[in-house]
DRENDOSE-876036 format. One line per field, with one value per residue (C-alpha): residue in three letters; x, y, z; residue number from 1. Coordinates in nm, 2 decimals, padded with zeros to 4 digits. Each point is the difference from the previous one (the first is absolute). Example, Ala and Ser with C-alpha at 12.3 -4.5 7.8 and 13.67 -1.06 7.14 Angstrom:
r ALA/SER
X 01.23/00.14
Y -00.45/00.34
Z 00.78/-00.07
k 1/2
//
This chain:
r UNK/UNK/UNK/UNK/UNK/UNK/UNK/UNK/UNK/UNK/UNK/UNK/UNK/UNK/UNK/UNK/UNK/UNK/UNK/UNK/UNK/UNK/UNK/UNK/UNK/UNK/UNK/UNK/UNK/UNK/UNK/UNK/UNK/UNK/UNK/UNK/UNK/UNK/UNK/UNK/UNK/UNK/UNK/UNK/UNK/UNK/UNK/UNK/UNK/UNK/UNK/UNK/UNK/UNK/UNK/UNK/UNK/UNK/UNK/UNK/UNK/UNK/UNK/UNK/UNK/UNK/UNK/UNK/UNK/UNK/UNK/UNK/UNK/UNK/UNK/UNK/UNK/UNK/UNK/UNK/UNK/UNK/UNK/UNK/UNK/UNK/UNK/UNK/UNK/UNK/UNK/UNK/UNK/UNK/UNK/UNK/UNK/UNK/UNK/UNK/UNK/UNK/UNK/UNK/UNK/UNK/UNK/UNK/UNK/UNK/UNK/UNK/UNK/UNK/UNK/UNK/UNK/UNK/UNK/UNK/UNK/UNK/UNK/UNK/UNK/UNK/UNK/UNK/UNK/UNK/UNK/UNK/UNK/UNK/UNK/UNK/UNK/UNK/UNK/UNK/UNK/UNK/UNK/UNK/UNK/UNK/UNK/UNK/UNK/UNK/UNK/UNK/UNK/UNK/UNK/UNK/UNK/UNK/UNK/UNK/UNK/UNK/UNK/UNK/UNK/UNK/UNK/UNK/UNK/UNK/UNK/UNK/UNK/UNK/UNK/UNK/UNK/UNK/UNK/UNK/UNK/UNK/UNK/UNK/UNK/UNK/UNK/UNK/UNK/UNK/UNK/UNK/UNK/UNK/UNK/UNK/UNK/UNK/UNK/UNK/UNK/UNK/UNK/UNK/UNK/UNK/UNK/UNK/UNK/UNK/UNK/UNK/UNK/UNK/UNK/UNK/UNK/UNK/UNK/UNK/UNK/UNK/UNK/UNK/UNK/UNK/UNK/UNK/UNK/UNK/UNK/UNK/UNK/UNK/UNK/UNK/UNK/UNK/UNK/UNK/UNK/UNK/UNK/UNK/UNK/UNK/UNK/UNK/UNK/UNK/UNK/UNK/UNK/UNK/UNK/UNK/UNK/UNK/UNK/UNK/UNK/UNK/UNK/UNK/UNK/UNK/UNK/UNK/UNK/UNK/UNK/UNK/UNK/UNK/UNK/UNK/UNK/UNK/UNK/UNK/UNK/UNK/UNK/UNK/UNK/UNK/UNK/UNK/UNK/UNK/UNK/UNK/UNK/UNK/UNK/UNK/UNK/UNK/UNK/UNK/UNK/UNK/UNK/UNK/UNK/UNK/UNK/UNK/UNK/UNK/UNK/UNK/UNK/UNK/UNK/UNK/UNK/UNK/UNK/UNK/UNK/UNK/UNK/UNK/UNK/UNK/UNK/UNK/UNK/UNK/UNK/UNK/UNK/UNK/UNK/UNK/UNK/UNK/UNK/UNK/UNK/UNK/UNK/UNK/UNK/UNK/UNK/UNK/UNK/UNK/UNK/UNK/UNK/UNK/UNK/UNK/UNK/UNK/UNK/UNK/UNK/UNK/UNK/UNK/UNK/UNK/UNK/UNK/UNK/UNK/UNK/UNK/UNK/UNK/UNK/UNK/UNK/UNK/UNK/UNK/UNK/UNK/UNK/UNK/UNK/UNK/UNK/UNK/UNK/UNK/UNK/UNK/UNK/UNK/UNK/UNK/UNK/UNK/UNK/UNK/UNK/UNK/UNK/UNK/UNK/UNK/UNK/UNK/UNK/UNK/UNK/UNK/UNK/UNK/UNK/UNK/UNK/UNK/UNK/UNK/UNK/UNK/UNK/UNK/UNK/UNK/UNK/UNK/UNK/UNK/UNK/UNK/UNK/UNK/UNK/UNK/UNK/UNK/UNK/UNK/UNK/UNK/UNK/UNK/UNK/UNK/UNK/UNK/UNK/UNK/UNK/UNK/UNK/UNK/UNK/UNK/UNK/UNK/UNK/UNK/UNK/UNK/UNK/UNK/UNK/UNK/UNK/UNK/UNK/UNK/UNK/UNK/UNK/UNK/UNK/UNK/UNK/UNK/UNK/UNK/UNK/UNK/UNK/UNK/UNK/UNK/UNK/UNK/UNK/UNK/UNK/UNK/UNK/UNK/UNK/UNK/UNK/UNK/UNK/UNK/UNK/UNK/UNK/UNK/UNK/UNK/UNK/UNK/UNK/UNK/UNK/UNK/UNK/UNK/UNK/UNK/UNK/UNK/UNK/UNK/UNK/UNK/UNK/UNK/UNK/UNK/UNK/UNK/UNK/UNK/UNK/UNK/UNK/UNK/UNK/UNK/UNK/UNK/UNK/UNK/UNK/UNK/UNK/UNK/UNK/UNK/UNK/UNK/UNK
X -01.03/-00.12/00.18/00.01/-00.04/00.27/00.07/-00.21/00.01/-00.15/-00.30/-00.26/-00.29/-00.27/00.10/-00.13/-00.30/-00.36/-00.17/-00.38/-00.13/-00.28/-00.29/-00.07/-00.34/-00.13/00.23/-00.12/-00.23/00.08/-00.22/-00.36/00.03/-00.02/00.35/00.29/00.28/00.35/-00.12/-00.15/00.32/00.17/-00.32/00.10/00.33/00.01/-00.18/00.24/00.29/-00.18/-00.03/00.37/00.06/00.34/-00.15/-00.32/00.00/-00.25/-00.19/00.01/-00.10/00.11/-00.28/-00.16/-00.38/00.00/-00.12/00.21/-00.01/00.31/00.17/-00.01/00.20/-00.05/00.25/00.25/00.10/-00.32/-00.25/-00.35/-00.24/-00.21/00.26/00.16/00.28/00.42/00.02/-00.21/00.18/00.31/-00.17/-00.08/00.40/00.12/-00.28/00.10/00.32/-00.03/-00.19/00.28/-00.21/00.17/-00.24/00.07/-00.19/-00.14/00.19/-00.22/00.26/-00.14/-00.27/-00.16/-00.36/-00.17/00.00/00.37/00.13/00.25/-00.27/-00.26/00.33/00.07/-00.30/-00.02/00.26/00.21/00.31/-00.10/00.34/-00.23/-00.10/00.29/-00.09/-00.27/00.00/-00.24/-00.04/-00.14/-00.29/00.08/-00.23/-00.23/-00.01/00.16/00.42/-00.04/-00.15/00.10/-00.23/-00.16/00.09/-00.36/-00.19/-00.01/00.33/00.30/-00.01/-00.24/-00.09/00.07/-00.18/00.14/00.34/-00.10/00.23/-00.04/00.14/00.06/-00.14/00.03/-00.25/-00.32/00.00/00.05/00.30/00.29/00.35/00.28/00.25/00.30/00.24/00.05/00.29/-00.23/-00.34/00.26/00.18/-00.34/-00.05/00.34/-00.09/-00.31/00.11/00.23/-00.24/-00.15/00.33/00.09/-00.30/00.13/-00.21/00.10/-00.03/-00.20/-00.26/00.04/-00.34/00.07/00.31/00.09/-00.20/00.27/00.21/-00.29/00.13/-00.40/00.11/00.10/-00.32/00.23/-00.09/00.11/00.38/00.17/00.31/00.12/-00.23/00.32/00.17/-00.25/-00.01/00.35/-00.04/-00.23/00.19/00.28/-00.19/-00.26/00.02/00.33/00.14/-00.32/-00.05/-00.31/-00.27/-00.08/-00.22/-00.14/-00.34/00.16/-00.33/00.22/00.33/00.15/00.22/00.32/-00.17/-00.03/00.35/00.06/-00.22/00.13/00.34/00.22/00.28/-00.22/-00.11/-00.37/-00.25/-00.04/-00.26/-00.33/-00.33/00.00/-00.40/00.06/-00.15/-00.34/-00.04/-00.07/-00.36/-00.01/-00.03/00.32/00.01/-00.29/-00.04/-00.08/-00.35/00.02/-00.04/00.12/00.03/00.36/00.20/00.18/00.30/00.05/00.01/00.22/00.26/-00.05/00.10/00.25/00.19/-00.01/00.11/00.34/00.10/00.03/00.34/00.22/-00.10/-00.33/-00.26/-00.33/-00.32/-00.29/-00.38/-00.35/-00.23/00.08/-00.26/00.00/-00.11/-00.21/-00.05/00.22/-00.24/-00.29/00.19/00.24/-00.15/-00.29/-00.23/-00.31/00.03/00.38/00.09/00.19/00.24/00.02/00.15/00.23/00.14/00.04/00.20/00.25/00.04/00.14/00.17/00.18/00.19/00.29/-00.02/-00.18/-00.34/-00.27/-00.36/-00.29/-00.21/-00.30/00.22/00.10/-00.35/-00.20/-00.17/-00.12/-00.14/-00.35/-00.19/-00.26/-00.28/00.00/00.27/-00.16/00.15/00.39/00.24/00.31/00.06/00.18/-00.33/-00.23/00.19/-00.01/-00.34/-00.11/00.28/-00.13/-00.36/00.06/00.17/-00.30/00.08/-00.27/-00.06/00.02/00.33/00.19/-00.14/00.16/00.32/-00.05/-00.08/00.25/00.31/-00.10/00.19/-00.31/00.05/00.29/-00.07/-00.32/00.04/00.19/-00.22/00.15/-00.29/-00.42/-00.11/-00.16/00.22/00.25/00.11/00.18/-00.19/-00.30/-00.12/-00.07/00.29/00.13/-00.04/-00.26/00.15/-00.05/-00.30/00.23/00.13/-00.15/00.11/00.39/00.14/00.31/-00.16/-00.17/00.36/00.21/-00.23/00.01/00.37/-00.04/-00.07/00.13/00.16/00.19/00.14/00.14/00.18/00.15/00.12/00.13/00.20/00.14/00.14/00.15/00.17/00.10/00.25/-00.13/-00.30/00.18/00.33/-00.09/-00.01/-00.30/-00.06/-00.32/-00.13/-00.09/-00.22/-00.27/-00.35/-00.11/-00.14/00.28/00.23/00.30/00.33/00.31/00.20/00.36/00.25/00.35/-00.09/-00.34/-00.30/-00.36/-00.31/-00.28/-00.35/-00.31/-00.35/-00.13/-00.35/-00.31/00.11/00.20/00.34/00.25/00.37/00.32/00.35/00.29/00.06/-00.02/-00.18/00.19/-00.21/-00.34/00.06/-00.31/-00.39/-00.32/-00.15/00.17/00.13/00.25/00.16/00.07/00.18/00.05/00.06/-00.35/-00.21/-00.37/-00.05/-00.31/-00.17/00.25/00.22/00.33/00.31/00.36/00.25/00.39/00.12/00.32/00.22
Y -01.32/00.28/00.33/00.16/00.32/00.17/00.33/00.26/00.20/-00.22/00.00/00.20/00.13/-00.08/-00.32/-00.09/00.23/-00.08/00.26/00.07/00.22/00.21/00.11/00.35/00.07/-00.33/00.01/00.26/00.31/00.27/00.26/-00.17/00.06/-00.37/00.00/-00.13/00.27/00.04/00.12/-00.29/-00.24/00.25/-00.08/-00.38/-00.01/-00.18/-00.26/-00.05/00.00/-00.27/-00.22/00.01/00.17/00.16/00.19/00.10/-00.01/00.30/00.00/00.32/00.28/00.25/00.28/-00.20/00.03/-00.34/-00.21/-00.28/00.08/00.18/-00.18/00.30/00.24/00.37/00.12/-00.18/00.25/00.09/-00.23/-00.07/00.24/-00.33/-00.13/00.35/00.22/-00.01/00.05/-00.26/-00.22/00.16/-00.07/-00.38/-00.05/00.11/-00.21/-00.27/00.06/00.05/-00.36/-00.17/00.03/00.04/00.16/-00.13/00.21/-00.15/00.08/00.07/00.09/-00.20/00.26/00.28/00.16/00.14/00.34/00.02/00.31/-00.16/-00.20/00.34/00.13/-00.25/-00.04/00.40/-00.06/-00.26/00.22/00.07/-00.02/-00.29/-00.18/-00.25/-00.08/-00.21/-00.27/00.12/-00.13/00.06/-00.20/-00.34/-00.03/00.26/-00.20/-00.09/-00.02/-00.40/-00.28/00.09/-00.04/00.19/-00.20/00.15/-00.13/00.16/00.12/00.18/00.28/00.35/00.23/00.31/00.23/00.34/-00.13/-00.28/-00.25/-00.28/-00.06/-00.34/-00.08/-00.35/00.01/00.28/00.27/00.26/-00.16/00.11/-00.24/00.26/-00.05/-00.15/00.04/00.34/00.11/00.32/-00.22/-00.19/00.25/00.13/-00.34/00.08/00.28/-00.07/-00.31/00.20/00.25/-00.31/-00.14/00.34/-00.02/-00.30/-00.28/-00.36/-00.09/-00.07/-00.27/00.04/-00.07/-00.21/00.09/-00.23/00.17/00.35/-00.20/-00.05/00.07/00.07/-00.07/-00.35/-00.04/-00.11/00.14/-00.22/-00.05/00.23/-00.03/00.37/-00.11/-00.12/00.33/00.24/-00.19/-00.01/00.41/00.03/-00.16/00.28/00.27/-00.01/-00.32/-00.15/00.22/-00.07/-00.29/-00.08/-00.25/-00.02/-00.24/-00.06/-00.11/-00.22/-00.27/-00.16/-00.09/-00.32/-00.07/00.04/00.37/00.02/-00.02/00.34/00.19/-00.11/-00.11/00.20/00.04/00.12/00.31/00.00/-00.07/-00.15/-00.28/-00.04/-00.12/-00.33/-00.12/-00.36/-00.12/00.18/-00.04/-00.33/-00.01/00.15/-00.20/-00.07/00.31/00.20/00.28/-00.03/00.02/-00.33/-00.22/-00.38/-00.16/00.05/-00.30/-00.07/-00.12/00.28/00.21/-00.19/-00.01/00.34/00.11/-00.25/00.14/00.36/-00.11/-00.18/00.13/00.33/-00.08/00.29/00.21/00.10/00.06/-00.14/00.22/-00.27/00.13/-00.14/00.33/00.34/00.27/-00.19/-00.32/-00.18/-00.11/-00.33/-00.12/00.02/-00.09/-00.33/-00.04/-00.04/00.35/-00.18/-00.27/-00.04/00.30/00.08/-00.35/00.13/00.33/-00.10/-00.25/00.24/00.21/-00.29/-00.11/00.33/00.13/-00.26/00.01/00.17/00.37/00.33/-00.08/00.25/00.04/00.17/00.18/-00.18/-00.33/-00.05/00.04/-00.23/00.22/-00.18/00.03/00.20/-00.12/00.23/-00.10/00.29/00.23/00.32/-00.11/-00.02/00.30/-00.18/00.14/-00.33/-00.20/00.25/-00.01/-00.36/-00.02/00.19/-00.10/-00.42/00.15/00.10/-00.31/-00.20/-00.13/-00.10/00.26/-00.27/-00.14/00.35/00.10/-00.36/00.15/00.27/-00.13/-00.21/00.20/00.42/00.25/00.07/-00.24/00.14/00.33/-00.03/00.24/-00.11/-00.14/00.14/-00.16/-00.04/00.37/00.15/-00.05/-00.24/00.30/00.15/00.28/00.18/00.11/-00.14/-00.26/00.05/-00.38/-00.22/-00.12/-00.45/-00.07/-00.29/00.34/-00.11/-00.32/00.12/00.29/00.08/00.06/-00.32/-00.12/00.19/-00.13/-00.34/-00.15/-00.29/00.24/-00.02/00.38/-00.21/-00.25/00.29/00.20/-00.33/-00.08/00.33/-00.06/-00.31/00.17/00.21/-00.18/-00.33/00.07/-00.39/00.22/00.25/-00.18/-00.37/-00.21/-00.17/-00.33/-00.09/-00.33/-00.24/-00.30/00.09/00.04/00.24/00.23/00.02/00.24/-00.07/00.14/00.03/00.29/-00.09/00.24/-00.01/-00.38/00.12/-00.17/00.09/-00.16/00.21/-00.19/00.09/-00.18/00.22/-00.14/-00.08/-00.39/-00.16/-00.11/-00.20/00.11/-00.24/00.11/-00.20/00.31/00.04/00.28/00.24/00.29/00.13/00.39/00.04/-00.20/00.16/-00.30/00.06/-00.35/-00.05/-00.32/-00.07/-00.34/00.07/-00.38/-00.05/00.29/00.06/00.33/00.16/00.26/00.27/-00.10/00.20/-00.08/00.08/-00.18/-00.03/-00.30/-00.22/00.13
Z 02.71/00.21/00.07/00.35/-00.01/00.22/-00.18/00.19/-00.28/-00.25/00.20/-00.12/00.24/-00.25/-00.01/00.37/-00.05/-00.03/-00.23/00.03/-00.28/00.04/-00.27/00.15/-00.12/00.12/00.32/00.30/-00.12/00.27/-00.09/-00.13/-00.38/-00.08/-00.08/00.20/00.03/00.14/00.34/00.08/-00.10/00.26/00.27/-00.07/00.04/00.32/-00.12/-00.29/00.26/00.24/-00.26/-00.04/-00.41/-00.06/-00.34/-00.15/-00.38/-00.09/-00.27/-00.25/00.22/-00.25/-00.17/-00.26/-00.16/00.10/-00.34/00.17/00.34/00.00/-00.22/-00.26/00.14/-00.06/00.19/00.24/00.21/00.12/00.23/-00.11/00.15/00.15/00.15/00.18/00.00/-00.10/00.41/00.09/-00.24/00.17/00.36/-00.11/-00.08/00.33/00.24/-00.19/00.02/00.37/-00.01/-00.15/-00.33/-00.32/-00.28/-00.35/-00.29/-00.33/-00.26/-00.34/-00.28/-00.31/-00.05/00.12/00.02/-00.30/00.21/00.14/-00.17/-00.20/-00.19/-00.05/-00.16/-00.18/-00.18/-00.11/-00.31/-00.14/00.07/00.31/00.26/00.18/-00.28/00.03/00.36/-00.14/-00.25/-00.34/-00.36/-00.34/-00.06/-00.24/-00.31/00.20/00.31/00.32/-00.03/00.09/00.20/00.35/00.24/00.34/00.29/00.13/-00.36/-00.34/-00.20/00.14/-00.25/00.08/-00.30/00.06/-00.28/00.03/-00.09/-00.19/00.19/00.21/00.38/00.15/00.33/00.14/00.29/00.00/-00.35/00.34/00.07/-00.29/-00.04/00.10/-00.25/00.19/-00.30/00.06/00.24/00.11/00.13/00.23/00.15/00.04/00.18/00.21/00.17/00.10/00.14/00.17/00.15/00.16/00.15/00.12/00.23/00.13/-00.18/00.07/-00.33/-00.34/-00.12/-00.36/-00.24/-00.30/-00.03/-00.21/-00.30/00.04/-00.29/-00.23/-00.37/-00.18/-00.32/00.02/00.29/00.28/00.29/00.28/00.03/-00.27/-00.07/00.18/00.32/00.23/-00.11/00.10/00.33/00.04/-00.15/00.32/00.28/-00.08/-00.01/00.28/00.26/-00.05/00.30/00.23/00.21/-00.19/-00.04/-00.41/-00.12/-00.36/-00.11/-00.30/-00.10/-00.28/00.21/00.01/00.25/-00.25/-00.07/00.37/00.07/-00.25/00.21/00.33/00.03/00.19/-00.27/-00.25/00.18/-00.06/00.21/00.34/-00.09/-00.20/-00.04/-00.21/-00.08/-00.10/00.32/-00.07/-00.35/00.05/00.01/-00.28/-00.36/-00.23/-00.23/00.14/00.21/00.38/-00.06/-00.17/00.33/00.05/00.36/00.16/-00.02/00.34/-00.13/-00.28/00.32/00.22/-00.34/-00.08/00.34/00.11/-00.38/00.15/00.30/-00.11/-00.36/00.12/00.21/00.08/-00.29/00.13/00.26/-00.01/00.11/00.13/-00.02/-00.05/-00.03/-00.10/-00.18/-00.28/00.07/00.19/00.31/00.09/00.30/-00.33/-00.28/00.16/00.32/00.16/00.10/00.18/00.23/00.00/00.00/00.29/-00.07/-00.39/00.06/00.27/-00.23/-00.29/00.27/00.16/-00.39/-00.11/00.31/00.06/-00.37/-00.10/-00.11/00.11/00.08/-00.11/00.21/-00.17/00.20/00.18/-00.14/00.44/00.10/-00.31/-00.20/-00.30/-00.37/-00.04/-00.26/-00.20/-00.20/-00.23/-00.21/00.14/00.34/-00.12/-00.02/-00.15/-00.33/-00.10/00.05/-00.12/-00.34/00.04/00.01/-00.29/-00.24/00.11/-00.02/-00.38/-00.07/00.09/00.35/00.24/00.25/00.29/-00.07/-00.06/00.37/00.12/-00.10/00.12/00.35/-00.03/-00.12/-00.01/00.17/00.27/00.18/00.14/-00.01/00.24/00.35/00.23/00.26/00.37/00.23/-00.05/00.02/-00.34/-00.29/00.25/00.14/-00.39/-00.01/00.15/-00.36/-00.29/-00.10/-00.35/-00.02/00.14/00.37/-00.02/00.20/00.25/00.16/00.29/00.08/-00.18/00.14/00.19/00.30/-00.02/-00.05/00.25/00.29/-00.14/00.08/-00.18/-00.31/-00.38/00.13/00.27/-00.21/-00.26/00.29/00.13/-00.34/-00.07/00.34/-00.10/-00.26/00.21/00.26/-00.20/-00.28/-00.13/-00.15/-00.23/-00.08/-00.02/-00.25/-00.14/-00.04/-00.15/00.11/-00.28/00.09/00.14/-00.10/-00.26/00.22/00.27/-00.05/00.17/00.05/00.21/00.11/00.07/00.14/00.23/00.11/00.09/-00.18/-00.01/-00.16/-00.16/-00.14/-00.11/-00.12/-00.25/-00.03/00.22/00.03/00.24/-00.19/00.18/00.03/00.11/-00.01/00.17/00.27/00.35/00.14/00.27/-00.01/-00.12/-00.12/-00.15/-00.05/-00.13/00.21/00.32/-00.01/00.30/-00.09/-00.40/-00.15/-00.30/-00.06/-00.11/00.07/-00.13/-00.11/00.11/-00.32/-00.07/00.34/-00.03/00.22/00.03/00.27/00.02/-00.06/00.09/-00.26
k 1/2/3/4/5/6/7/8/9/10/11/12/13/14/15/16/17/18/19/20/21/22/23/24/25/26/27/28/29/30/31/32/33/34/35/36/37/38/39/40/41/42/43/44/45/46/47/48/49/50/51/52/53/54/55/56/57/58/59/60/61/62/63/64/65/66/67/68/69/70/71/72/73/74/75/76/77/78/79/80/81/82/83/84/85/86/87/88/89/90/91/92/93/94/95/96/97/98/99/100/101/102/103/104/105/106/107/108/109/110/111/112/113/114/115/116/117/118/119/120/121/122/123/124/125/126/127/128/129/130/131/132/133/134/135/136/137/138/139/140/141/142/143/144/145/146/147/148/149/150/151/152/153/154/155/156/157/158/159/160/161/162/163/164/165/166/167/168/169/170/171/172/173/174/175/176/177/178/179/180/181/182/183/184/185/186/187/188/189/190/191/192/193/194/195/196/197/198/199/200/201/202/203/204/205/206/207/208/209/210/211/212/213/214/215/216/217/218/219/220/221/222/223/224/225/226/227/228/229/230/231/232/233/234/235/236/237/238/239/240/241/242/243/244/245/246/247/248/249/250/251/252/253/254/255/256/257/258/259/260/261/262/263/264/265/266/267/268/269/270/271/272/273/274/275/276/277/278/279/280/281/282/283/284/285/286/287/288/289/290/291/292/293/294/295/296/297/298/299/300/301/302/303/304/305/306/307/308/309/310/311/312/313/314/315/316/317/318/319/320/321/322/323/324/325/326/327/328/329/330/331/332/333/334/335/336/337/338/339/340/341/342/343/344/345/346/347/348/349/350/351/352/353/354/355/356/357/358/359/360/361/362/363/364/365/366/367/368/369/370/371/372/373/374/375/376/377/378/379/380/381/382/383/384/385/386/387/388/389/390/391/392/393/394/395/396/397/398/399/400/401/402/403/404/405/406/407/408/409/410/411/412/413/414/415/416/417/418/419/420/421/422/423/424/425/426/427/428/429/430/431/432/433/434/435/436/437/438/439/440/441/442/443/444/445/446/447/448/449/450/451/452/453/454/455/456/457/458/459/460/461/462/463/464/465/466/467/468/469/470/471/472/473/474/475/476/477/478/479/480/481/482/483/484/485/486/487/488/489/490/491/492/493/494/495/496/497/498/499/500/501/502/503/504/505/506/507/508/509/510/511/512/513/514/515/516/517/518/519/520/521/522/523/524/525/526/527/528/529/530/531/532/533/534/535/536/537/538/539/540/541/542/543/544/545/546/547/548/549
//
């Protein structure tokens, strides 16, 4: 039974938002260093607001020696000297701001940098005042503490020789596990999160947080048992009080763990990030490098699940792409000849679910995967690792560059690509990162002039959204019989009823349900008359229409 939701105050802004996150080095280089920089988000500003976002999740800006492209943190007060100044990140808050533009910061609290000055502390004595912020060990029978393993390759424990101790690092060795246990390294947290919020921050995309409860010892790290109180810790002591978007990456949530994180009464966390939907092209019990062909109707299960078990004790974030992962036009779609049709339809798909939808930049415009044909030409430390740890293990260079291709962080992280100048318009040096060679034929200028462009059909989405309270508050009805590779659903809401399908491959598929149409909303084929009686879907053909409820 569906709830209306007539308590004004129950309604959250973030929860008719549209997010669009933005990777600043790859994003808009102002200055010709080959680096994109928070002067050139502020130059692009309008274009963010034409296209209709309400918040920008920003990648780490913070100073960093960048190991993981800013994902080690050095200090987080301070703003990488690539990326600008603390008043042009104080400039980029209030012309967003003036644009209607939330900015919402990434949060990275499971570990630090190698160089922040709590870890070169640290590491000068074991009695040290920081030593406890960080997590070391005594060697076991004159080796590493125990099996965990680097989420980038290789163990999780570092030697350190000069005081003949171990420290635990679950991603790069430059990248040490703060030690959450102890009362100081949160507070330490606190305020900083505070310092952020006092300059007026919409909110907080939290890493893998899900790793802050880790207990070494017994190698948990996802999900400890202390996890929901730290949270809970959290919420009372920095954003509780703010009207505040916080989202966390959580890769091994189930819905049931979802509903910890994000139900109201438990004072946590606004939403998170659930992965189910693109791990599955990925082989049972391997890691993501381990490819298999998606399965349509894992997808449409995995999805339709997050869309109905959550219920009233949570909030759903929908996404395709982020920095992480790969391009969805490349990886589900179609990136040659259909692939205009294939990344509409990833768009209607999404957009027209339940939850806060997230956009990843050059996602509205088409950019796709950028293959390489050698491991001098990759940058992601995840892959590089990859590489040489398959490499040892007797691999075949060939197939660890197929997943690579397939699945490594570059392919998101390639300049944005603004029109068909040099570089697409990024940067007029030398890009950190090779620009993809389609620049020409995708850009956003390209797209802006074009109103039948994958740009278009993102901004009218994102109104939708807007005007029709069907979009966020619905429910979701996933259509069941139909053919594997429609995706089907209804969204039902105060006696008003709307229809929502998608082909997901390059054959025609036919779709009947017992409906009668009133109104077309949206069709990446333009179609002006749709029975959805017996329809033949043309190769990706997305649609939605209101239907006689």
């Amino acid at each position: 039974m569906q709830e209306t939701v007539t308590n004004e105050k129950e309604v959250k802004w973030w929860q008719t938002a549209v997010v669009y996150q933005i990777y600043p080095r790859s994003f808009q280089d102002s200055d010709g260093d080959g680096i994109g920089d928070l002067r050139g988000i502020i130059n692009r500003i309008d274009y963010l607001k034409k296209l209709g976002i309400t918040a920008i999740w920003l990648s780490p800006v913070y100073k960093s020696p960048n190991d993981d492209n800013g994902y080690d943190i050095s200090d987080y007060e301070d703003i990488m000297d690539e990326f600008g100044t603390m008043a042009d990140m104080e400039e980029l808050l209030d012309k967003a701001n003036e644009a209607g533009i939330k900015i919402v910061m990434d949060l990275v609290v499971n570990h630090t940098s190698d160089e922040h000055k709590w870890f070169i502390e640290a590491k000068k004595s074991r009695d040290n005042e920081y030593r406890d912020y960080y997590i070391w060990r005594d060697p076991v029978n004159g080796g590493v503490p125990n099996g965990l393993g680097s989420i980038f390759s290789g163990p999780a424990w570092e030697w350190d020789e000069a005081s003949g101790q171990y420290f635990l690092h679950l991603f790069s060795r430059r990248q040490p596990d703060l030690n959450w246990e102890n009362p100081k390294v949160r507070q330490e947290v606190y305020d900083m999160m505070n310092f952020w919020l006092d300059k007026g921050v919409g909110g907080f995309r939290m890493d893998v947080i899900d790793l802050v409860g880790k207990i070494p010892d017994q190698e948990i790290t996802g999900n400890g048992p202390k996890l929901h109180e730290y949270l809970q810790e959290m919420n009372r002591k920095t954003f509780g009080s703010h009207d505040v978007l916080t989202v966390g990456e959580t890769w091994g949530a189930t819905p049931e763990i979802a509903k910890l994180y994000s139900d109201p009464a438990r004072n946590e966390l606004s939403m998170v990030f659930q992965f189910e939907h693109v791990m599955l092209d990925q082989q049972e019990g391997k890691d993501k490098w381990d490819l298999k062909p998606l399965n349509i109707a894992e997808l449409k299960s995995v999805l339709a699940k997050w869309q109905t078990s959550l219920g009233n004790q949570g909030w759903n974030s929908l996404f395709w792409n982020n920095h992480d992962l790969p391009r969805i036009v490349s990886r589900w779609g179609n990136d040659k000849e259909f692939h205009d049709q294939s990344a509409k339809m990833f768009a209607v798909l999404l957009h027209m679910m339940k939850g806060t939808p997230y956009i990843y930049q050059g996602e509205e415009i088409g950019m796709t995967n950028c293959p390489v044909s050698s491991i001098d030409e990759v940058e992601d430390i995840e892959a590089v690792n990859m590489y040489h740890d398959r490499l040892a293990k007797g691999y075949a260079v060939e197939d660890i560059m197929t997943s690579i291709n397939a699945k490594g962080r570059d392919n998101a992280r390639t300049p944005m690509q603004w029109d068909d100048s040099n570089n697409g318009g990024f940067t007029t040096g030398k890009p950190w990162l090779h620009v993809n060679a389609n620049y020409t034929s995708i850009n956003v200028k390209q797209n802006l002039d074009n109103p039948d462009s994958i740009f278009y059909t993102y901004q009218r989405l994102i109104k939708l959204r807007q005007e029709n309270p069907i979009v966020v508050w619905g429910d979701f009805e996933l259509i069941e019989h139909t053919a594997e590779e429609v995706f089907a659903y209804y969204r039902i809401y105060e006696g008003e009823k709307w229809l929502v399908a998608a082909n997901m491959t390059a054959k025609e598929n036919v779709f009947a349900a017992d409906d009668r149409v009133m109104e077309i909303i949206m069709s990446n084929y333009n179609r002006t008359e749709i029975d959805v009686a017996n329809l033949t879907m043309k190769p990706y053909e997305a649609f939605a229409v209101k239907v006689q409820g």
